[in-house]
N, C-alpha and C positions, 0 to 999 in steps of 0.2 A: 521556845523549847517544845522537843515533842512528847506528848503522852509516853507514861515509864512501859508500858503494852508494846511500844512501836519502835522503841530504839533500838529494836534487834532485827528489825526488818530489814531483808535484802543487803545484811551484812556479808561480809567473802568471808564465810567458815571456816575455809582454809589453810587462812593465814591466822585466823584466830588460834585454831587448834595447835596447827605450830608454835605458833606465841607461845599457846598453854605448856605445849611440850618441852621446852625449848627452856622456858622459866622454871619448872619443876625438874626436869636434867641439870641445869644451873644450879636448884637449891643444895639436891641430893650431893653433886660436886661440891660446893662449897662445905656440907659437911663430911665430906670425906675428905677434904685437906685441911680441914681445921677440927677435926676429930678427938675429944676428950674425953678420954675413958673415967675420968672424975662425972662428966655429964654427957652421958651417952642421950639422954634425948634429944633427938632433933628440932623439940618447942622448945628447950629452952635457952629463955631471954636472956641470959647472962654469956651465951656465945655467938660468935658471928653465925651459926645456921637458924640462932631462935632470929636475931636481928632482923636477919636478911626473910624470915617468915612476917614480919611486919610490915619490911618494907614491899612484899608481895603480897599479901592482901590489899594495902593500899594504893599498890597498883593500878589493882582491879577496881579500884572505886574511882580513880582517877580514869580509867579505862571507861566507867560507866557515865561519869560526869560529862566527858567529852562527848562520846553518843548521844546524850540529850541534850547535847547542843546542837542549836541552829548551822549550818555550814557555812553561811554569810557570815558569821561568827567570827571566822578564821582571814576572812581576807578585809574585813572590816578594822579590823582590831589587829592586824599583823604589824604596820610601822608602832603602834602603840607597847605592843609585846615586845617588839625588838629593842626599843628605848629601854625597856623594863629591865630588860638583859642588860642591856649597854650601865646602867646605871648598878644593876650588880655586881658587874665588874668591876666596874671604879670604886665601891665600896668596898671591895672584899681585898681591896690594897690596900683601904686605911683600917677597917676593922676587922677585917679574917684573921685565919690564928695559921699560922707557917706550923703546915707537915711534911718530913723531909723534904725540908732546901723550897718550896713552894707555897707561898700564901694565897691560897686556892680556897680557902673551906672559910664559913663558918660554922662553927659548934655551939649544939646545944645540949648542955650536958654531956652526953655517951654518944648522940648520936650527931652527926656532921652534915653540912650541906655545899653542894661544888657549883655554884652560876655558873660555871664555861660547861657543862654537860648540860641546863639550860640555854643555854646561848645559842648551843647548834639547830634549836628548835626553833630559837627567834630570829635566827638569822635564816632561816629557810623559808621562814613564814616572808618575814621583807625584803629576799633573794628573787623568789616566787611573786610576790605582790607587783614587783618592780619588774620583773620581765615580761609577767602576762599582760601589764599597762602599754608596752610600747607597739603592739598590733603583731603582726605576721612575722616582720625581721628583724631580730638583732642586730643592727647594723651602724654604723657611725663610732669613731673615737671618742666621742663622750658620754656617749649611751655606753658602752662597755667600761670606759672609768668609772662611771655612777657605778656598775653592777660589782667592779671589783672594791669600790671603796665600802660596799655595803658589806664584803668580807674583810675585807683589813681592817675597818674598825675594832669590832670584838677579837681578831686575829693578836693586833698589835698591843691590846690590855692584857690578852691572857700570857703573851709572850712576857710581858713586866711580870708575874708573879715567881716565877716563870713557868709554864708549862709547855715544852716544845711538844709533844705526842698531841696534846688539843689543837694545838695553832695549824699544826699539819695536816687536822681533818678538814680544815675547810680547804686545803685543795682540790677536795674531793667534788666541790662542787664547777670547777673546770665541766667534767662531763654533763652538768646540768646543763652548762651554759652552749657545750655544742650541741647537743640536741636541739638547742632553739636558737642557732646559726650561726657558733662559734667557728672561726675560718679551722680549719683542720691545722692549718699552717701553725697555729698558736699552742695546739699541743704538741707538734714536731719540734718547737724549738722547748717548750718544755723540756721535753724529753731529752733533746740535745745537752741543755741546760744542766740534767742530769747525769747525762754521760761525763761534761764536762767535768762539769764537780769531783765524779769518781776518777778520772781521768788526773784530775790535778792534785790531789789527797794521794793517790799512787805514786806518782813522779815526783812528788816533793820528797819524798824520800830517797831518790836517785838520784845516782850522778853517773855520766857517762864520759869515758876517757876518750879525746881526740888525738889526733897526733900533731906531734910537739909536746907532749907534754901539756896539754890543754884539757881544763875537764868545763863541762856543761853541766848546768842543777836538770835534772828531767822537764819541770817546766818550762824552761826557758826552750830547751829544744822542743816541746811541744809546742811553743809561739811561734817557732823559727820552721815550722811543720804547718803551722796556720798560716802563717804570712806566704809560704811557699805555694797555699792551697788557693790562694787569693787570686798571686799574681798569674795563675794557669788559669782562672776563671777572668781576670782581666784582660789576658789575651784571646783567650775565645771570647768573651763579648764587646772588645774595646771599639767598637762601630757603635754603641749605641752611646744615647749622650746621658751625659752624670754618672757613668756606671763608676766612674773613676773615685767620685766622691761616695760613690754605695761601696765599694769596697772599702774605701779608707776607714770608712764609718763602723761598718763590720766586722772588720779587724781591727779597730779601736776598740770595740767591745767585748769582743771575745776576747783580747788581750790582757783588759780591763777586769776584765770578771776571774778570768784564771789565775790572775795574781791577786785578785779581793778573797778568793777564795783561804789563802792564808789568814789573810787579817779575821773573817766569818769564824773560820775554824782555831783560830789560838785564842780569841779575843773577846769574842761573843759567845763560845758554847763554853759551857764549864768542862772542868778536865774528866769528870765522870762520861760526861756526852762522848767526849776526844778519844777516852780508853774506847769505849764502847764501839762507836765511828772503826778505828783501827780495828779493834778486835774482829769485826764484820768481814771490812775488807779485807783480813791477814795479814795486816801491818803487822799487829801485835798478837801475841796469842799467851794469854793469861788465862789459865782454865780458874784459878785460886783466886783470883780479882776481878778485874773488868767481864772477864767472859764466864764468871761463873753461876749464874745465874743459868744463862744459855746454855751450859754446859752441862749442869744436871737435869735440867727441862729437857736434852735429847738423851740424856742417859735413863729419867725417866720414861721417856716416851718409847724408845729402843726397846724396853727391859720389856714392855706389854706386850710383845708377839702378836701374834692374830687376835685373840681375843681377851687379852688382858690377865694381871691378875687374879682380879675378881674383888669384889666391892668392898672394901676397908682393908684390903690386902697389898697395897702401893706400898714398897720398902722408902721408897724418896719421898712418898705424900705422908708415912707416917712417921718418919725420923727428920722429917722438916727440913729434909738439904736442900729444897728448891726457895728462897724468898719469895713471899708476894706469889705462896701458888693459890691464894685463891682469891686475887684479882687478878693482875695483871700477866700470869702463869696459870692460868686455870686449866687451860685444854691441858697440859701436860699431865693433871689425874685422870681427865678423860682416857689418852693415853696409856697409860700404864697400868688404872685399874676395869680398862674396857678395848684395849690394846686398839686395832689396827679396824677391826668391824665396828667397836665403838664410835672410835673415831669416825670412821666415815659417815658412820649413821647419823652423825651430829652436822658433820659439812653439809651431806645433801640436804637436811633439814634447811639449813642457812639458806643453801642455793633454792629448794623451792620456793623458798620466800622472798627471795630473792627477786627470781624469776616470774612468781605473782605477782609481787608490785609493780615491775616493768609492765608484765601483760597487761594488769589494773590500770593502768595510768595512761598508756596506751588506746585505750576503750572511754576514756575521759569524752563527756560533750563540754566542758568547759578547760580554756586555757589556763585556769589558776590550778584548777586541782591536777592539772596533767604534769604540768613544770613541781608542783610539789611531792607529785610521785617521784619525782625523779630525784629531787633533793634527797628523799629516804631511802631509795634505791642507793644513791652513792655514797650516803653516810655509812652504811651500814656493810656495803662492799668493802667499804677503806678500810674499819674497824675489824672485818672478819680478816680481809686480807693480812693488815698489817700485824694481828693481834697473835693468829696461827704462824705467819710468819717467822715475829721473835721468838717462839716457844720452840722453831725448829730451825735458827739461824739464819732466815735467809732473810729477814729484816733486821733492823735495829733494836733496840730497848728502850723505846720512847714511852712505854708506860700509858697505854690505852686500853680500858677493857675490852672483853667482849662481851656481843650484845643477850642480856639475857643470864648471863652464867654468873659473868665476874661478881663479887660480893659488892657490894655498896647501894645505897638507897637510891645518891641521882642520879646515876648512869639508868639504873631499871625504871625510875620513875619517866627520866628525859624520852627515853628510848621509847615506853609508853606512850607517854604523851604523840611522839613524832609520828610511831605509826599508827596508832586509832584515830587522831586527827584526817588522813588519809582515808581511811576506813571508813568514816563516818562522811566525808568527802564526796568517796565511791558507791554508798549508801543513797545517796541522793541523785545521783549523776543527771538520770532521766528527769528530775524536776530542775537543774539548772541549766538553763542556754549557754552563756558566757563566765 
């Protein structure tokens, strides 16, 4: 450990100060949507703004612990943390306490604790330990199954509790993996993959009439659009050899996958997820159920004009039409009572932070702390992207904070943790080689 004198040294200010900003914009918001005029102070302990003043101070002491730690620290002790995680997960399926529909938490007394908001830190840490160990190239089909299985472990516990909005942040760590020499081709078909899905959730709802009196389900004519796409690509390449069997294969998959996509979607997501899902794409459009939520989060966010309200004056953050606005709907107070320059003042905050961690990481003389810039870099991308998104319809309702604002002890505490660890990383840099 370093002397308490020295653990501020040649830290990025920076990103501190935005921290600081960033957490104290967070607090102010959380007590403006959870705002009681029975207890109008902001200390106290009996409402989610005294709580969440607790859980930001001990932030900061978590924030302090970490900087006097060693940096060897972190990559020493990363598979050991990760275990740590992995095994809270497994515990919190036999002894956590189910909060809507999800056995995600334990509690102690008032206040709660979520392992999968941990987990994204220990999986980053043995994400990180295990790429910077294999030299220069990512390279090889089991070098990259070891790196995916080190995500789907903790992926595939949180999905049992179930939590789909967590399981989906470790996608986020795909761009970790191309920066240290993921083939480009693997987020194309990602993204295909993507397409598909939406592709196939739309046309399942269609039917198209032929003549004769013949009708087709949307799907199926979209297999009969893939098979057609194949046999053009087999004739322009049918000089080379196997191609015969790469196409069959390929359209065995894709054919495979677009009709799995039924079974994913009736059978595996619950019917909250399905409303929701539909609502998105315009299947279904329920402003009074599945979409309502999203629906007054943009009628609050609308209402704020350029400059908002003004601070306890949000007609939807005070007559509490929006659910869950001060977690998982939290920008929508930004929103309404800080309107449109609020708002943005908070995004660009995000993006320099953003953008300092890429640059930080970037600047790295060791391979461990470079690849763990980049895990926080895209944790925290997904989270701002996906979280702003639901608030103004153009994601889903997966139910992820954002970082910094939303209410709750371990998101702010995880969130802490992932980026002063980094911080304290970058802190050293000039004393570590490798």
């Amino acid at each position: 450990m370093r002397a308490k004198s020295s653990i501020f040294q040649n830290i990025d200010w920076t990103i501190f100060w935005v921290y600081t900003a960033l957490v104290i914009m967070g607090w102010i918001n959380i007590y403006a949507a959870t705002y009681n005029e029975q207890h109008q102070s902001i200390f106290d302990l009996s409402m989610s703004y005294g709580k969440q003043m607790i859980w930001i101070v001990t932030s900061y002491l978590l924030m302090w612990i970490v900087l006097m730690l060693d940096p060897r620290f972190f990559s020493r002790l990363a598979y050991p943390i990760y275990a740590i995680c992995i095994v809270l997960l497994i515990a919190v399926l036999v002894f956590g306490t189910e909060i809507k529909g999800a056995k995600s938490w334990f509690t102690f007394g008032s206040f709660s604790f979520q392992p999968s908001e941990l987990a994204k830190y220990g999986t980053a840490l043995a994400l990180t330990y295990y790429l910077s160990s294999l030299g220069k190239k990512f390279q090889g089909i089991f070098v990259r199954i070891k790196a995916f299985l080190i995500l789907l472990i903790p992926a595939g516990l949180i999905l049992l509790q179930p939590d789909t909005g967590s399981v989906l942040v470790y996608a986020s760590f795909i761009f970790v993996m191309y920066r240290e020499g993921l083939s480009g081709n693997i987020l194309l078909i990602g993204l295909g993959a993507a397409t598909l899905f939406v592709l196939a959730l739309l046309l399942n709802y269609t039917t198209f009439n032929l003549p004769f009196d013949f009708q087709i389900s949307g799907q199926t004519l979209m297999i009969v659009v893939v098979g057609f796409i194949c046999l053009l690509i087999y004739q322009m390449f049918r000089r080379y050899k196997g191609i015969k069997i790469v196409i069959v294969l390929v359209f065995g998959v894709i054919a495979g996958y677009v009709y799995g996509v039924n079974y994913l979607f009736n059978e595996v997501l619950k019917p909250h997820q399905q409303s929701r899902i539909n609502e998105l794409l315009g299947i279904e459009h329920d402003p009074t159920g599945a979409g309502y939520n999203v629906h007054q989060s943009m009628i609050a966010i609308g209402s704020g004009g350029v400059f908002g309200k003004g601070f306890l004056q949000g007609t939807q953050t005070k007559f509490n039409f929006v659910p869950e606005q001060s977690t998982d709907f939290i920008f929508c107070t930004v929103g309404e009572e800080w309107g449109y320059f609020g708002s943005f003042v908070v995004i660009v905050l995000f993006l320099v932070l953003l953008f300092r961690i890429v640059i930080i990481a970037e600047r790295q003389r060791s391979k461990f702390s470079r690849i763990y810039g980049y895990c926080v870099a895209s944790i925290f991308f997904f989270h701002l992207a996906i979280n702003v998104g639901m608030t103004i319809g153009l994601a889903p309702v997966i139910g992820i904070p954002l970082p910094f604002f939303s209410y709750g002890g371990s998101s702010l505490w995880a969130f802490t943790i992932l980026l002063f660890t980094f911080i304290k990383m970058d802190s050293e840099r000039m004393h570590i080689l490798s």
